[in-house]
N, C-alpha and C positions, 0 to 999 in steps of 0.2 A: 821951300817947304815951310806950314806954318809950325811955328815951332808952341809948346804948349804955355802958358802962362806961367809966371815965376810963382813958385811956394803948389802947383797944383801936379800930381804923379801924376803919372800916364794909367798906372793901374786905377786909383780912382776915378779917372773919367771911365776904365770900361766894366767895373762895375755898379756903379749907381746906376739904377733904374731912371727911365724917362718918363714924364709928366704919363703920357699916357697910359704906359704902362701901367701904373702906378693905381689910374682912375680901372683899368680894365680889370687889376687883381682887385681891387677893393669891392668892385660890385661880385664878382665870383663868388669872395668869400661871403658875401651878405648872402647869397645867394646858399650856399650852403650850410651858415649858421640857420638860416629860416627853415629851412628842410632837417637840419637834426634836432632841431628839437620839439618836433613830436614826439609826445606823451603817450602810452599806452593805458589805457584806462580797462578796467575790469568789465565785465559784463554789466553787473548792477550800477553800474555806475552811470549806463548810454540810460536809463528809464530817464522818467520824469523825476527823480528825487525821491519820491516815493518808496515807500519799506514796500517788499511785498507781501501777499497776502498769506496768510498761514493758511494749510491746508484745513479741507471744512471735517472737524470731526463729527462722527456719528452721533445722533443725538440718541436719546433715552431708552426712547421704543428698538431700534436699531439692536442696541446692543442687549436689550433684553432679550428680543429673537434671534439671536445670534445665540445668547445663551441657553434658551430655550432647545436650538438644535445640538448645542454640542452636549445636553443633558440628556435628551430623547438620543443622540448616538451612544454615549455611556450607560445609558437602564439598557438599549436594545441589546450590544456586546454583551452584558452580564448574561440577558435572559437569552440570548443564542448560546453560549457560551454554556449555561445550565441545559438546556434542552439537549444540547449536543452529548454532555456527560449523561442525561439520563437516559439517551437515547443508545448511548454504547451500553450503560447498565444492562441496562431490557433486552438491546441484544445480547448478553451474557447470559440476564438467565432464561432465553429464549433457549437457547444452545443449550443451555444446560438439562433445563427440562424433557428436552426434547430427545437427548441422552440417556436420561434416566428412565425415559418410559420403555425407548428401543430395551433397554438392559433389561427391565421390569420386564416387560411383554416376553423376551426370551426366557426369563425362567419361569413362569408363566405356562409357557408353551413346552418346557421339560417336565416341569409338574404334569402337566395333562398327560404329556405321552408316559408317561411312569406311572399315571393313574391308570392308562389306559392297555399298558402291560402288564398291569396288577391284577385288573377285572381280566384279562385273558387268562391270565393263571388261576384266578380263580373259578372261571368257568370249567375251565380242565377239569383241576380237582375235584369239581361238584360233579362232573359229567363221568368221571374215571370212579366217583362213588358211586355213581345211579347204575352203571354199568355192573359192578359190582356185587351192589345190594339184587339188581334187577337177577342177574347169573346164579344168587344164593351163596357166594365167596363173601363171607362176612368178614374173616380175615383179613382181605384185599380190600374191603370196607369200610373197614377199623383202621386200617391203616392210609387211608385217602384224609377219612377224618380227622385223622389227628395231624394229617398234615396241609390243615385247612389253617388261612392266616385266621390274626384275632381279628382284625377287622369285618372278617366273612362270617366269623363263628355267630353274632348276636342273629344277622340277617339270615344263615342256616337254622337257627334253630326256631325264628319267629316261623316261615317257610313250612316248616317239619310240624309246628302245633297247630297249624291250620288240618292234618293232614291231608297234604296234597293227593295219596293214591287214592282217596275214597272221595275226597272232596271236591265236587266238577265247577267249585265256584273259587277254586284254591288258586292262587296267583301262581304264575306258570315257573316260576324259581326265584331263588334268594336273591338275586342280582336285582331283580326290580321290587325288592321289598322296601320298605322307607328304614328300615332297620340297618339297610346294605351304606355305611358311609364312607368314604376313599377320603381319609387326610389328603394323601396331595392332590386328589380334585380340589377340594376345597382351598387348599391352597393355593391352586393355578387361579381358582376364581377371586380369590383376595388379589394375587399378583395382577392376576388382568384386572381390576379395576383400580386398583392402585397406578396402573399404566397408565388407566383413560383418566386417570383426577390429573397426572403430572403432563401428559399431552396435553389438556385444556388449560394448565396454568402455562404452558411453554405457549399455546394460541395465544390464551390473555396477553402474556408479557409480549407478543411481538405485538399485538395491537398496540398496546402502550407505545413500543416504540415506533410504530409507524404514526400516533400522533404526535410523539414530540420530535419525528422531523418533519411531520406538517404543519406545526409549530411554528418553525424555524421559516416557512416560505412567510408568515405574516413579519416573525421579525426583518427579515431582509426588504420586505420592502419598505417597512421603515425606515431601514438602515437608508434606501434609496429614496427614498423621499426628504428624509431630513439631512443627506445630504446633499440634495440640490438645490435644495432652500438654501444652504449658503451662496449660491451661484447665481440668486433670483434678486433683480434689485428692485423690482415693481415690489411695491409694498404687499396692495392687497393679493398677490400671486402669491405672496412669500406666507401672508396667515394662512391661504388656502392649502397651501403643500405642507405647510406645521401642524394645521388643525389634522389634515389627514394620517402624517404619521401618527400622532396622539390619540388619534380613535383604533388605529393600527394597530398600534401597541396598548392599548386597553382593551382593546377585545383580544387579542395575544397571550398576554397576563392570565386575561378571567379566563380564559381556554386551555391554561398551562395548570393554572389553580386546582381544576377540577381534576388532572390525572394523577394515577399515582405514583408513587415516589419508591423508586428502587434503594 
């Protein structure tokens, strides 16, 4: 057997690596120091070196019609906004008027029929007199008369000084003499036109309201107009649809101007 060199263990000859070995780990590891260390570099950083560009901001005109719509959307809100409150107004006093005439009309129409029970009674009693005087019962003739109303008495006696039994040009009774007046006719006639003055201002008022909500369709397209102008990036499209809301809303205005105001 060969036996090992003096001063040299046996353990150290079988752990020391061989020449080869030696050359095979040294290129491994080169081999994976080159592979770790790659660098992560940031996005901006793969460019050319170069800053990059700042976004393009809008220039002058831009932001002027820019503002221009978002000022034509704020007048048109206002003036929808008003239209809409005058337009409930008027309908209020549409309602209302139109209340007050129905009410009006109905006492109106009690006046007449109470004027028209009253001329009945008074015919009676004129007729229960003629009867009377005609049969020679002057008693039962005196006593009709004196239960003739005041209102009957002026147009009785105008009636009576024509003498009607002799006179073939005498108006045929008190009832159609101009003397004969009925308060509450006259009355019903005051109520009924009182009725038709407050029906025409209830027509008026709904007219009113139905133009300020036809008002309201010029400002909505406005509204749509110079809202889409923000959406519009061709220039001259974008004056075209501004110019339009703004003649929209000027003739809106001058069309609002002219109605009245509840």
């Amino acid at each position: 057997m060969v036996q090992a060199p003096s001063g040299v263990h046996h353990s150290d000859r079988m752990t020391r690596p061989s020449p080869a070995w030696d050359d095979a780990a040294r290129r491994r590891l080169h081999k994976t120091r080159s592979v770790g260390h790659v660098h992560v570099h940031p996005p901006h950083a793969l460019t050319d070196g170069r800053e990059p560009a700042p976004p393009d901001r809008p220039d002058r005109v831009e932001r002027r019609l820019e503002l221009g719509a978002v000022l034509l959307l704020a007048l048109t809100t206002l003036a929808t906004a008003w239209c809409g409150y005058q337009a409930a107004r008027w309908s209020g006093e549409q309602s209302q008027h139109y209340a007050r005439a129905s009410a009006t009309r109905i006492k109106s129409q009690q006046a007449a029929t109470r004027a028209g029970q009253l001329r009945i009674d008074d015919l009676l009693y004129f007729n229960g007199w003629l009867d009377a005087r005609q049969s020679g019962n002057t008693r039962l003739a005196a006593i009709y008369r004196e239960r003739f109303r005041p209102e009957f008495v002026p147009a009785f006696r105008a009636w009576v000084a024509q003498r009607p039994f002799t006179n073939p040009r005498a108006i045929p009774g008190p009832l159609y003499m101009p003397q004969y007046r009925s308060a509450d006719l006259a009355r019903s006639a005051t109520l009924d036109a009182a009725a038709d003055k407050l029906y025409l201002e209830g027509t008026a008022a709904k007219s009113a309201d139905d133009k300020y909500i036809l008002s309201t369709v010029f400002f909505a397209a406005v509204l749509f107009f110079a809202g889409i102008s923000l959406r519009v990036d061709w220039r001259p499209l974008r004056l075209a649809v501004l110019g339009m809301a703004l003649a929209l809303l000027i003739g809106g205005v001058g069309f609002v101007i002219t109605l009245p105001v509840a």
